[in-house]
N, C-alpha and C positions, 0 to 999 in steps of 0.2 A: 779281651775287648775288641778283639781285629774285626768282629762284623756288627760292632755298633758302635757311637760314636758317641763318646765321654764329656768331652772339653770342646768347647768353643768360643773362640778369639773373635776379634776385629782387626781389621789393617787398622796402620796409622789413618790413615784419610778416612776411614770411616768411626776414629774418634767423633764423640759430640764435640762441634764446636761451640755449643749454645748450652747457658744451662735454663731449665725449664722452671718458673716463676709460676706454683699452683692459685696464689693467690688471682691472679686475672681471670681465673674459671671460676673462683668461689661463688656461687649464689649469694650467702651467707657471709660475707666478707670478717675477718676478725674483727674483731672491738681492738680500737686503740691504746697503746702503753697510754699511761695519765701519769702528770704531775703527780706525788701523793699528797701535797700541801692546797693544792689546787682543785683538783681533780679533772683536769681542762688535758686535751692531750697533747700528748708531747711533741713537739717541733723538730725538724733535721739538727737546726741551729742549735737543739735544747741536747744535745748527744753527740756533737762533734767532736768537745772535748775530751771525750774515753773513747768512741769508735772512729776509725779510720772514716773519713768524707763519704765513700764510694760506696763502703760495707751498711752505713748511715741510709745513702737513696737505695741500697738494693734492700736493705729492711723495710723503706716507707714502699717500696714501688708493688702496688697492687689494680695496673692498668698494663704491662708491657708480660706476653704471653713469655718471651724467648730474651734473655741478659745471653748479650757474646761473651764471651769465653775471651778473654785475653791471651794475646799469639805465646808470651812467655809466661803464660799457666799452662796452656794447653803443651807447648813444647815438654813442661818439666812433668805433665802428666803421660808422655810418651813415654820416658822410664819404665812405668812400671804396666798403664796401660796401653791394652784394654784389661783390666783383672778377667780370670775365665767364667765360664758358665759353665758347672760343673753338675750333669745326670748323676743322682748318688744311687747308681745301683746296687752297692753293696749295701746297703741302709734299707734299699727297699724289698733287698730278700732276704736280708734278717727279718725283717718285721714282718713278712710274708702281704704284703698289700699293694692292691691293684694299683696304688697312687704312683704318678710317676714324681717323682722327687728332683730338685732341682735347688742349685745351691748354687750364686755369686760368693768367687771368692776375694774379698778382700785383704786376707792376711797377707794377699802377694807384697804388697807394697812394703818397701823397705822401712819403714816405722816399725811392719807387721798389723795394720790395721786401716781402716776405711778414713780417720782425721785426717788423714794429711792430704786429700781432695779440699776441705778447707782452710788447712794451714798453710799451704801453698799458695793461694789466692788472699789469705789474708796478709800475710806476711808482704806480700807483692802489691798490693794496695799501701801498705805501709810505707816502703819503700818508696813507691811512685809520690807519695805526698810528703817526705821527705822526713819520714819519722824517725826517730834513732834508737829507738828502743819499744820492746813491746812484753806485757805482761800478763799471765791467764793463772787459771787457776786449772786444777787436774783432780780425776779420781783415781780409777787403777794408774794411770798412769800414761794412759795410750793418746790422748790429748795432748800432752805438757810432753810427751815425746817428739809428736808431730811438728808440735808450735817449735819446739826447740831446734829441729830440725830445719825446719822451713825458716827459722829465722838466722840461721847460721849461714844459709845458701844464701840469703838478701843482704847480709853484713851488718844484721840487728843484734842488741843484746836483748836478751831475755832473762826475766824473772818469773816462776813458777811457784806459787801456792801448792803443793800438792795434801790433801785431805792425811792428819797425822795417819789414821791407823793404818790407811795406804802405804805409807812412807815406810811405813814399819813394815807391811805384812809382804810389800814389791821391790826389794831395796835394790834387783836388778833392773827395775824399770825408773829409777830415781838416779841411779849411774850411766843407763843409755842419754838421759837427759842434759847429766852432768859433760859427758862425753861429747855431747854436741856441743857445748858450750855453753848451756845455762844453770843461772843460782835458781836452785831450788830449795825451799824452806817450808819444815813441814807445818798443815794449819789445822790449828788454829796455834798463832803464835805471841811472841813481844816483839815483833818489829812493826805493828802497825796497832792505830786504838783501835780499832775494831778487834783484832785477835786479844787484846788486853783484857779488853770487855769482857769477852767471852771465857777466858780462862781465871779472870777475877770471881765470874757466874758460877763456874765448871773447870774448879782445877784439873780434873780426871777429864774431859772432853776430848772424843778421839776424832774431831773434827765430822764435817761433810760438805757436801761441795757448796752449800747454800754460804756456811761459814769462808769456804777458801775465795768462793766468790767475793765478798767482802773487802777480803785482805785485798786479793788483788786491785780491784775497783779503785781502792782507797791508796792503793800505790799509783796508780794512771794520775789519778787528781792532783798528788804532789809530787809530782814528779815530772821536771820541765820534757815537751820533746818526746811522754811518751803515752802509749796507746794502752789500751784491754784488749785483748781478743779472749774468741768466748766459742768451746768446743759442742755446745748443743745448743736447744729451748729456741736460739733468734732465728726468725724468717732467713735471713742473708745467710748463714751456716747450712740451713735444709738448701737452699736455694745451690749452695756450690755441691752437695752431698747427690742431687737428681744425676749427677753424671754415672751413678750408678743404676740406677732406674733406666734412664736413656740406654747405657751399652745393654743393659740385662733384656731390654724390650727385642733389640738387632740380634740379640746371640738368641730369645727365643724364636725367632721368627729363622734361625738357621737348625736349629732344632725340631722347625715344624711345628711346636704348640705355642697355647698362648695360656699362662696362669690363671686357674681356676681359684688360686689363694694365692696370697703372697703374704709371708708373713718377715717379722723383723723384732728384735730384740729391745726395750724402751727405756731409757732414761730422762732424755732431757727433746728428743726426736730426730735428728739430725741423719741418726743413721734411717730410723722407719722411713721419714718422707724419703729421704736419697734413694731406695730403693722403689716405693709406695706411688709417691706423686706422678712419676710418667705415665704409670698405668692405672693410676686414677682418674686422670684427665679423659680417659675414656667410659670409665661409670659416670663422670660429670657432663658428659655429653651426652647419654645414653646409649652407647657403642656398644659395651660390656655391660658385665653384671660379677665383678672380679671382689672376693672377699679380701678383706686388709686386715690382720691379726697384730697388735702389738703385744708382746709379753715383755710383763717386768715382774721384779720381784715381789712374792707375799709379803716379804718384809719391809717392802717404800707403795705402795697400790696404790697413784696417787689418779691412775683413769679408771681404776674399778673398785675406788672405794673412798676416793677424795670428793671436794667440791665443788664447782665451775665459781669462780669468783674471782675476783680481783688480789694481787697477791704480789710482796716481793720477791723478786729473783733471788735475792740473798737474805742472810741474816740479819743483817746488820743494816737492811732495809735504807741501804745506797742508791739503791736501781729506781728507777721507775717503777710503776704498778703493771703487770701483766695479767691480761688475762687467762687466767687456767687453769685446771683440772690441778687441786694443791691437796698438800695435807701440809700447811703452812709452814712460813717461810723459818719458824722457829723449829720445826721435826728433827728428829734426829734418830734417820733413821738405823738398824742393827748391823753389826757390822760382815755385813755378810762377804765373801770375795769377788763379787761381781760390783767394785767401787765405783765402775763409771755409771750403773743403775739407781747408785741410792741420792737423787737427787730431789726436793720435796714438788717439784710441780713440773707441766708439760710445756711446751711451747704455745704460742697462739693461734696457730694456726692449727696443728694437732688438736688439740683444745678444741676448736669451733668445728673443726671435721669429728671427733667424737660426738660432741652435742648435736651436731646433725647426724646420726646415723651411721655415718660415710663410711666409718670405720669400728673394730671392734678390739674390746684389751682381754687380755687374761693375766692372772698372777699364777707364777711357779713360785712350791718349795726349793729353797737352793738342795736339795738330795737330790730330789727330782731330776733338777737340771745337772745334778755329777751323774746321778743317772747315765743321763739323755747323751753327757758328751764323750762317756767311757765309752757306749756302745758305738755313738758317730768314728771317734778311733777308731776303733776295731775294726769296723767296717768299712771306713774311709781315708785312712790313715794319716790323717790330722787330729791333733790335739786342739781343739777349741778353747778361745779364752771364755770367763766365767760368764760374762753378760751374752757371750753367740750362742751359751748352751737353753739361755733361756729361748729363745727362737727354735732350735734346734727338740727341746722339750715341747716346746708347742706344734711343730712341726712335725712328731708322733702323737702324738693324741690324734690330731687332722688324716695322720695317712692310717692310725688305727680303727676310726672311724670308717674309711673307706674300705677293711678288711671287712667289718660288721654289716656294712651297706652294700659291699660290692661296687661301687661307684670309681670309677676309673679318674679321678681329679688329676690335676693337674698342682704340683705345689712347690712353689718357687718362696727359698727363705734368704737371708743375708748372713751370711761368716761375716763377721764386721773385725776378727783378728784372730787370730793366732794364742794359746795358751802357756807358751812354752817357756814364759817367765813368771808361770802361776802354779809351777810344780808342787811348791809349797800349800796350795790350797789343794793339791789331788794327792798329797799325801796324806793328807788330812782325812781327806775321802777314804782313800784308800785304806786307812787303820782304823776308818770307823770313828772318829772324833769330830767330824763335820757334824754339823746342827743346823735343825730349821729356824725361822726365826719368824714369828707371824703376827702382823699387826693388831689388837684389837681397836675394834669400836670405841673404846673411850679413849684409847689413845689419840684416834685420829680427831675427835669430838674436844678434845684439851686443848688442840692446838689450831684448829680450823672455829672453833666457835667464838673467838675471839677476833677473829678478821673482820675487817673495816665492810658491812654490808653494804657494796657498790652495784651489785648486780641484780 
């Protein structure tokens, strides 16, 4: 690699200090969360009591382009950034295609994953309002790692929901957690009614995050002095996650190109905008003309085969009403290894940049995507966790397309972690015992036809 140039940093000082707020560009502005008893929306004052004050206006604020970066976020994001901008040319001559390939790596961070750009800012917002304890829920695990983290450096206790078959299937991403200091309890459980409910319904229930959401939601309420934090789907989450979009934009421009795709892995959105929105902001102005790809699982399809409607965040239908792209808040989806994916609906922002156009989804088979991240190994020599493989599966399809067309693209995707506490799931692969798992139509129609028609 001595006469070409791999990997590309930022100094300290040319960290973002600012994160980038998509909302004040939208044409199209989201529809607001709603009472669901009311249907009137919801107020700062009406969410104070589970979110931190600050995380609260940085959800409602859809008029301020640029939220400052706090001096003690940004210092503890010196750690680990800038994450690098990484040319995957091994990837792109295996696959033999003109595409140049371009990969942010987040697994740098010591979590091993892209949350902890929000866990640090949440946890810190916590702090500064004088909170004493905070609580979320988790899928794989990479979440309820970061919060744990980040809430051990602020001097919080933490509680963590993590999704049972998670619990089960990641038991080294459940002791990283434990390790930092927090109780984790797998969900759906009997420490709260909501988990009661649920396992009175569905003794066998291997949880999902709609469920752990619940739990935890219904811990913040009673429980004096403490807060919810929430690892995707909110405005204010994408909103701290653009620090990756922002560095990726500076590290292209020392690369010389500017992404023809960019694509991102999809659950709940946090990681897609964090990557998406900075270089969206320039399709919304008409700059560019940059394609935006989410991939999520065949097995949760809730942007390529859900409904735009009104919907809770959880099961147990605590939350306010969002707007978005669902296969309702009752789903439940299969238990594939990619747990931070299978969550039943999008964010609202995601949500309204889908219905406009702006953006586009695909579903991968989970084979597919062992596929996709056996060969990125080999080639790359990182192990991908289960949810970057879907990005990284779509991100071949994109560069084999360009072998067929001859089209020189440009394509820039997101590592949003590391694999290397999901062995268990590539051994599976590896003996040939992994399964697809594919939603049908009457599934999605069971559990979405019965939603409150608001929209």
């Amino acid at each position: 690699m001595s006469d070409r140039q791999k990997r590309f940093f930022l100094s300290e000082d040319e960290i973002p200090r600012q994160w980038y707020n998509i909302q004040a560009d939208m044409v199209n502005k989201p529809l607001p969360m709603i009472d669901p008893r009311t249907h009137q929306p919801v107020k700062a004052e009406d969410l104070y009591r589970v979110f931190c004050e600050e995380c609260v206006h940085q959800e409602l604020n859809m008029t301020d382009r640029w939220i400052d970066i706090p001096e003690k976020v940004r210092d503890m994001y010196k750690f680990y950034r800038s994450t690098p901008l990484v040319r995957a040319y091994g990837l792109e001559e295996a696959l033999g295609t003109p595409a140049h390939i371009y990969f942010k790596n987040e697994s740098v961070s010591p979590v091993g994953s892209h949350k902890l750009n929000s866990a640090i800012a949440q946890a810190y917002y916590a702090k500064q309002q004088g909170i004493k304890s905070v609580t979320t829920e988790t899928g794989a695990g990479q979440w309820g790692a970061a919060l744990s983290y980040a809430a051990s450096v602020f001097g919080l206790e933490a509680a963590v929901y993590q999704v049972k078959i998670s619990y089960n299937q990641k038991p080294y991403r459940r002791n990283i957690m434990q390790t930092f200091g927090a109780q984790v309890t797998p969900s759906p459980s009997m420490s709260t009614r909501a988990g009661k409910d649920i396992i009175n319904k569905n003794p066998n229930c291997q949880g999902s995050l709609g469920t752990a959401i619940s739990e935890a939601v219904e811990l913040c309420r009673t429980t004096e002095n403490c807060r919810y934090t929430l690892g995707s789907v909110m405005n204010h989450v994408t909103l701290h996650q653009t620090i990756i979009g922002l560095e990726a934009e500076k590290q292209m421009r020392l690369a010389g190109e500017y992404p023809d795709i960019v694509i991102a892995c999809f659950g709940g959105g946090s990681n897609f905008g964090g990557i998406s929105f900075p270089f969206m902001r320039h399709n919304l102005s008409g700059e560019k003309h940059t394609r935006f790809i989410a991939a999520e699982p065949e097995s949760c399809p809730k942007l390529t085969k859900g409904v735009f409607q009104y919907d809770f965040g959880d099961e147990a239908g605590y939350t306010p009403m969002i707007p978005m792209f669902t296969l309702g808040h009752e789903f439940m989806p299969a238990n594939i290894h990619a747990g931070g994916l299978r969550y039943h609906g999008g964010g609202s922002v995601v949500s309204q940049l889908k219905k406009d156009g702006l953006m586009e989804a695909v579903d991968v088979q989970q084979i597919e995507t062992f596929d996709a991240a056996m060969l990125f190994a080999k080639t790359e020599g990182i192990i991908p966790a289960p949810e970057s493989a879907h990005a990284i599966a779509a991100t071949i399809r994109e560069a084999k397309r360009c072998v067929e067309t001859g089209e020189e693209k440009v394509i820039l995707f997101n590592l949003t972690g590391h694999g290397l506490i999901d062995m268990a799931a590539y051994d599976q692969y590896i003996s040939g015992s992994l399964h697809n798992y594919a939603t049908t139509e009457d599934e999605i129609h069971r559990f979405t036809d019965t939603l409150e028609q608001i929209i």
